[in-house]
DRENZAKE-744546 format. One record per residue: x, y, z of N, C-alpha, C in turn. Coordinates in steps of 0.1 Angstrom, whole numbers, plus 5000, padded with zeros to 4 digits. Layout:
XYZXYZXYZ/...
This chain:
500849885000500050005000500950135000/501650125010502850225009503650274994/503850164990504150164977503550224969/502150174968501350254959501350414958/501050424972500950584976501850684971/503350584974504350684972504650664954/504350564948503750604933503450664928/502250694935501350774934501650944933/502251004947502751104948504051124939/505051034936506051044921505251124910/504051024907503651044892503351194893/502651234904502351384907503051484903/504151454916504951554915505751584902/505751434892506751464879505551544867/504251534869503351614859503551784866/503151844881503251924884504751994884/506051954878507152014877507552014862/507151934855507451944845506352084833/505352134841504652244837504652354841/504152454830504752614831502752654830/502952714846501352774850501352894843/502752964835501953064825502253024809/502452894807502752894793502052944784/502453004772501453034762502253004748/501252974737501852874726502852964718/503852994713504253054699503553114692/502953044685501453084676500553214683/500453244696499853294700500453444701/501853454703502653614707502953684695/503153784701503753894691504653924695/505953914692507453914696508054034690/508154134700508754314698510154284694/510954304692512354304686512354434690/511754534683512354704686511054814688/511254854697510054984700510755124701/509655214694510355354691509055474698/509755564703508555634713508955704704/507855794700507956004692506856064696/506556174691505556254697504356224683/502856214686501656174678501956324668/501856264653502056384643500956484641/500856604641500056734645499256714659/499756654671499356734684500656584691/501456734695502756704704502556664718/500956684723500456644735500256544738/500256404727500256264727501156214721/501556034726502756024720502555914712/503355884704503455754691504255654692/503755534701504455434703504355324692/505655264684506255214670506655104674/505954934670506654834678506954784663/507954684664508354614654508554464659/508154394649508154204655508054124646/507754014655506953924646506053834646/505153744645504253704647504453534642/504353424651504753304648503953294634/504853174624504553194610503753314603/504053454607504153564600504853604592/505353714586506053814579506453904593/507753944593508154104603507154164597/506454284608505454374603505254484616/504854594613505054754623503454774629/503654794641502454814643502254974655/501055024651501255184657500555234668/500755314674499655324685499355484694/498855564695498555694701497655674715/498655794724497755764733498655904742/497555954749498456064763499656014769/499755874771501355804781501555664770/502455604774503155484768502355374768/501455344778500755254785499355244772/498955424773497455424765497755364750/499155404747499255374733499355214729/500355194739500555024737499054944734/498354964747496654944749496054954735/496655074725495955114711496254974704/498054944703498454854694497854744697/497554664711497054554712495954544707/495354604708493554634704493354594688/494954604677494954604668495554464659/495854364670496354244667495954114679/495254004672494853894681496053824690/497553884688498353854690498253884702/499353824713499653894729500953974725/501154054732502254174727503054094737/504754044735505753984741506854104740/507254174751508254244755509654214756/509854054758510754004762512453974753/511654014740512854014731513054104725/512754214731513254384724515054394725/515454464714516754474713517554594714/516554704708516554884708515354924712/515455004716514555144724514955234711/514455304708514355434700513955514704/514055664706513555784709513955894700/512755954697513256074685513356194697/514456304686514656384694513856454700/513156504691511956554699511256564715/511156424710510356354727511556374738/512656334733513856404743514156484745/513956584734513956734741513056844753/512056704754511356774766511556644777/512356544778512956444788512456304787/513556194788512856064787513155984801/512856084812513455974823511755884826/510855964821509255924819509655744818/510255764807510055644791511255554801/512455584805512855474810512155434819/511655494829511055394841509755364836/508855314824508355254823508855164818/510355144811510355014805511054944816/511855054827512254934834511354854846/510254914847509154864856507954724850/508554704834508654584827508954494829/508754364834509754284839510154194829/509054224815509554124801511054184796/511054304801511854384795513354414799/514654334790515754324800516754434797/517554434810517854614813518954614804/520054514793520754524787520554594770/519354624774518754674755519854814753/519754804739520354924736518955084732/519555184738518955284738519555404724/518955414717519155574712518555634706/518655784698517755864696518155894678/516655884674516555944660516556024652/517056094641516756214637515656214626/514456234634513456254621512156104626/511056074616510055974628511055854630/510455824641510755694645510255584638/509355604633508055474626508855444612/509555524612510955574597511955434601/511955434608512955294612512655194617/511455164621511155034625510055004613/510654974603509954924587510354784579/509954744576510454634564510854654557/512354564550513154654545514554604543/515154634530516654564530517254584541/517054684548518154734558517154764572/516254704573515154674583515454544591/515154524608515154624612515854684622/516154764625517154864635517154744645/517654554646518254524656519454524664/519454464676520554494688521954514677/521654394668523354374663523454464652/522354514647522454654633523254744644/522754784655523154874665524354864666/525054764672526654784674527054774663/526854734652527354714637527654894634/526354934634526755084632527555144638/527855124652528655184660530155204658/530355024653531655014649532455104634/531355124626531755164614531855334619/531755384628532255494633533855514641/534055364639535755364646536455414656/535255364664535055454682535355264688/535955274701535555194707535455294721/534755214725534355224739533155154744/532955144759532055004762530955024762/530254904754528954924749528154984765/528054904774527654914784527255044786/527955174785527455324783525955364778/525855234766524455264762523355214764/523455104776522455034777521255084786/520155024783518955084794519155094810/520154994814520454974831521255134830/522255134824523455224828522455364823/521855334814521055514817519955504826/519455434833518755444844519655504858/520755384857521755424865521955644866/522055634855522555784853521755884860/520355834855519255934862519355944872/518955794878518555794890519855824900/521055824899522455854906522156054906/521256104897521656244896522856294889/522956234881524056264870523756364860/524556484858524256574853524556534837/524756444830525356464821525556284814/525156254804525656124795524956194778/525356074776525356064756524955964751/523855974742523655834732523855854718/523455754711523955814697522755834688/522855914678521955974671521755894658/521255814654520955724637520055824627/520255844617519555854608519555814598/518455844586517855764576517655844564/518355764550518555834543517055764531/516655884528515255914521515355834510/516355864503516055724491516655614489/517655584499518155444501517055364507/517055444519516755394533517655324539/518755364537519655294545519955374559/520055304570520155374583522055394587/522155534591523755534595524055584609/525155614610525155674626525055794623/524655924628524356054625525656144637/525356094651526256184657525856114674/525956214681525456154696525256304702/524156264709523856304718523856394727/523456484735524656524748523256564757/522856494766522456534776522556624790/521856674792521556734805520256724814/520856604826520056574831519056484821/518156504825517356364812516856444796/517256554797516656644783518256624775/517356594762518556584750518956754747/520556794749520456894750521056984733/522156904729522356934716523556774710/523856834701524556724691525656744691/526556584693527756664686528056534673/529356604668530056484654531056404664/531956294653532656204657534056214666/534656364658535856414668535256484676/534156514684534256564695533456444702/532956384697532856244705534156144708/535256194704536256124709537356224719/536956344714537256434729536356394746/534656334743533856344752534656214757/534756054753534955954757536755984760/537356094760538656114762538556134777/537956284778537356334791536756214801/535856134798535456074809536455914809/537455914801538555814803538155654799/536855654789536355554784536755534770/537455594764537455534749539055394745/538355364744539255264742540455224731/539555264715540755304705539755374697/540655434684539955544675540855544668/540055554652541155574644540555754634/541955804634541855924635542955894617/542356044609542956074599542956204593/544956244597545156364596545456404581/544956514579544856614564543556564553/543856574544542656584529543756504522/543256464516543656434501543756464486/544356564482544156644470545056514463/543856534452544456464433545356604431/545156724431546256774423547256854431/547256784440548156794449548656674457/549756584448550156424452550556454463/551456524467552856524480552056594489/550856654487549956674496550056574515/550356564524550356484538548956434540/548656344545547556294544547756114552/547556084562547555974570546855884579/546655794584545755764590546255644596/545755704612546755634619545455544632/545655424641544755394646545155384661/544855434667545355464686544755374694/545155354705544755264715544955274728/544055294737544355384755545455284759/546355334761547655234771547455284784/547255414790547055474805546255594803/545555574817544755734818544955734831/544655864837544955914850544756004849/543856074861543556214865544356284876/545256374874545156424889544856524894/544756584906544756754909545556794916/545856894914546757014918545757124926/546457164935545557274939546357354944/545857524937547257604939546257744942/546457794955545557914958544857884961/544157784967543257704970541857694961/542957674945541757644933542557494927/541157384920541657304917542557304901/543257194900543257224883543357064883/542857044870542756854868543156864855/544656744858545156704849544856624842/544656564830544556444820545856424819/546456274823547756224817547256094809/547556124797546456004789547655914781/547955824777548855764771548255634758/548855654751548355604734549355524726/548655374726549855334715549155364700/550355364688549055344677550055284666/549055264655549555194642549455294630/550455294620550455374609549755304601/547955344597547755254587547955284567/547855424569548255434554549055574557/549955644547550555734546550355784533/550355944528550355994518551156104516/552656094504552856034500553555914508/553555804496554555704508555755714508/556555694513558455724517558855624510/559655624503559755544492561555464502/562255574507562955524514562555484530/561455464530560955434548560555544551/559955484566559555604571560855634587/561155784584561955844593561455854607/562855854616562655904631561656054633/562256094620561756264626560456244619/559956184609558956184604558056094617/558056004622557555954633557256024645/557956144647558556184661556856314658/557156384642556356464639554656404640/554556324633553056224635552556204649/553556154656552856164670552756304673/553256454677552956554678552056584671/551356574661550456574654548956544657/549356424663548756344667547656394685/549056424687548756484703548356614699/548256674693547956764689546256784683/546056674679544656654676543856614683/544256554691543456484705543556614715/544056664719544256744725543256854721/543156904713542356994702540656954706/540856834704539256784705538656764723/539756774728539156734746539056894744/539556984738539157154747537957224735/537957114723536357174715534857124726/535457014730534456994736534157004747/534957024757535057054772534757224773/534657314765534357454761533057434761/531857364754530557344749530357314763/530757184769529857114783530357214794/531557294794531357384806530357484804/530357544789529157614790527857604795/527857494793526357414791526257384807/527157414817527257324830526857184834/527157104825526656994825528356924832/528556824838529856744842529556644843/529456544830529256364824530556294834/531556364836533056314837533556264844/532456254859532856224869534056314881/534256434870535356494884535056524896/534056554900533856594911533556494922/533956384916534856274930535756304933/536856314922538256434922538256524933/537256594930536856774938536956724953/535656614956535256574964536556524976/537356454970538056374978539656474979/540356534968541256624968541156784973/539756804969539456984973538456974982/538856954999537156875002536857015010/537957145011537457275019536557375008/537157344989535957464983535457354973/534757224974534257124965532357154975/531957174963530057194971529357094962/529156994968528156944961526856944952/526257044960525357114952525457244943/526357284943527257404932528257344924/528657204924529957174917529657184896/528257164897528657214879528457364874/528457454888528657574884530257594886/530457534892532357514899533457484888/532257344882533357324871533257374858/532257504857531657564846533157644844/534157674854535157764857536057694860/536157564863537457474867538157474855/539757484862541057484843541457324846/540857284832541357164829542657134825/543857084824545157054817544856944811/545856904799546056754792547556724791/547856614793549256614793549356414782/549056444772548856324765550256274756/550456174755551456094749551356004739/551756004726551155944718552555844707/552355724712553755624709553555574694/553755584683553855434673554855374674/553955244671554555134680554754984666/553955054653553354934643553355014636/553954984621553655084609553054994600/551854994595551454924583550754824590/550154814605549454714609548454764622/547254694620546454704631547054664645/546754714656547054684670546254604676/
C-alpha cells in the first residue's frame, strides 16, 4: 500500500514540475524586437508608440499606437492584433529627438518597471519619425546587432555598456548631470540607416548634438574610449605630395590628477596611446623616418588634444559634468568642492592634458 501511495505522489509531483502555470503557445505572441517612442503627428500632447516584430508563422510587420502615456498607446496596438504583445525580446528602444527634448526619464521607468523587459537593451535617439525605422526593408530592422554594427563603422571603441537601458537608468536615478547616446539617421532614398552623431544630455533632456571628433574628445574626458582611428589632412588629386595619414590609437594609460594652487583646483589628464600607421600619403619610398614618426605623433597629440578642449568649452558652457570629476573635487578639494554648486564650479574649473602618443606598428592593426 505504501508503495502504491508513494507511486502515486512520484507520478504527481513529475506532471506538476514538468509544467509552466503561465505557458502560452508561439502561435499565440507577438514578439517586439524594437519599440520606438515619438511624439503623435499634428498634436505634440500625445505620444506614438512604434513596435516592430513578429508574429509565429508571420512576415516581420509594424504596428502603431497613440495615446496621452506609453501605457494608453501600447493598449491602442494590442486592440489592433489577436496576437499577445511579448516584450521580452526587444533589442533597441528608439526615441526621437523631439520626445527627448522635453525628457525621457518618463520612458525609461516605464520600460524598466517591465519585467519582460531586459535592462541590457540598447537605447538611442533618432533624427526624424521613429516609425521611419522600425519598417520592412533591405536594411530593416534597427536590431540589437544592426546597432553595434553601426557603432563600429564609426571607429570608436568604447564600452557598449554606456548605452544600455540599466546604465542610463543608472545615470538618472544616481543624479547625473550629464551622459550621451547616439543619434541614427535615415536616408530618404536608400533607406539605409547610418550613425548621425550623439547626443549630449543634461539631466534627462536631450540637449544638443555633437559629430565623431568631438565624441572622441567626450569618451577622452570621461577616460572610456578605448581606441579610434583618426585621419590627419585631405587628400588632394592635384596635389600628390599633399600629407594625408591615417593612423589607429589605443588607450595604454589614463589618469586624472589634481593640483591645487591658491586654494583652486586644476585636473590633469595624463592619457597615454599606443597606435598603428595604417596608410600614409605620399609613401616614403625610402621608409619612414625617426623625425617623420617623432612629427605624427605630435600631430597626433595635437589633435586629441584639440578635440578634449572643442568639447570640454561646449559642456562647461552648458554646466553639464558627464566626467565624473567631482569625486576628484570631492575627495582632493574637500574645503571649496559643494556638492550642490559643483557644475557651476566646474563651469570655471582649468582643465590640463598632458597626452602621449607612441607608434609602436607601421602598416598594421594593433
Amino acid at each position: 500500500m505504501k508503495r502504491i501511495l508513494l507511486g502515486c505522489f512520484i507520478g504527481l509531483l513529475v506532471i506538476t514540475l514538468t509544467g509552466c502555470w503561465d505557458y502560452r503557445p508561439l502561435d499565440e505572441d507577438f514578439m517586439i524586437t524594437g519599440l520606438g517612442i515619438d511624439h503623435s503627428l499634428g498634436d505634440e500632447s500625445k505620444l506614438e508608440v512604434t513596435v516592430f516584430g513578429v508574429a509565429y508563422t508571420e512576415q516581420d510587420h509594424t504596428l502603431s499606437g497613440q495615446g496621452s502615456s506609453i501605457s494608453e498607446a501600447i493598449s491602442e496596438i494590442q486592440d489592433k492584433t489577436e496576437k499577445f504583445l511579448s516584450f521580452s525580446h526587444i533589442q533597441i528602444l528608439l526615441i526621437s529627438k523631439s520626445v527627448a527634448k522635453k525628457g525621457i526619464s518618463s520612458i525609461i521607468d516605464v520600460m524598466l518597471r517591465d519585467s519582460q523587459v531586459r535592462n541590457f537593451i540598447n537605447v538611442a535617439l533618432v533624427d526624424g519619425r521613429v516609425s521611419d525605422f522600425l519598417q520592412k526593408g533591405k536594411e530593416y530592422p534597427v536590431t540589437g546587432s544592426t546597432f553595434e554594427a553601426l557603432l563600429k563603422s564609426a571607429d570608436l571603441g568604447f564600452p557598449n555598456q554606456l548605452l544600455h537601458l540599466e546604465t542610463l537608468a543608472m545615470n538618472l536615478y544616481s543624479g547625473a548631470s550629464g551622459f550621451i547616446l547616439p543619434i541614427l539617421k535615415i536616408d530618404k532614398v536608400s533607406r539605409i540607416i547610418s550613425l548621425k552623431g550623439f547626443g549630449v544630455f543634461k539631466r534627462d533632456r536631450f540637449l544638443e548634438e555633437i559629430d565623431r571628433k568631438q565624441m572622441i574628445g567626450f569618451l577622452l574626458l570621461m577616460q572610456r574610449l578605448e581606441y579610434a582611428n583618426l585621419t590627419i589632412g585631405t587628400i588632394n588629386l592635384d596635389n600628390p605630395d599633399q600629407r594625408v595619414y591615417s593612423v589607429k590609437i589605443k588607450a595604454a594609460s589614463t589618469h586624472v590628477r589634481v593640483v591645487i594652487d591658491k586654494d583652486q583646483p586644476t585636473f590633469i589628464y595624463d592619457l597615454g596611446f599606443s597606435g598603428a600607421l595604417l596608410e600614409k600619403n605620399p609613401v616614403p619610398l625610402g621608409g619612414i623616418s625617426a623625425d617623420e614618426i617623432k612629427r605624427i605623433e605630435s600631430e597626433l597629440t595635437e589633435e586629441l588634444k584639440k578635440s578634449m578642449l572643442n568639447v570640454l568649452r561646449k559642456i562647461q558652457k552648458d554646466q553639464i559634468e558627464p566626467f565624473g570629476l567631482g569625486e576628484y573635487a570631492r575627495v582632493y578639494w574637500p574645503k571649496g568642492y559643494k556638492e550642490a554648486q559643483w557644475e557651476e564650479q566646474f563651469s570655471k574649473a582649468k582643465i590640463e592634458t598632458n597626452i602621449q602618443v607612441n607608434l609602436v606598428f607601421y602598416g598594421q592593426t594593433l
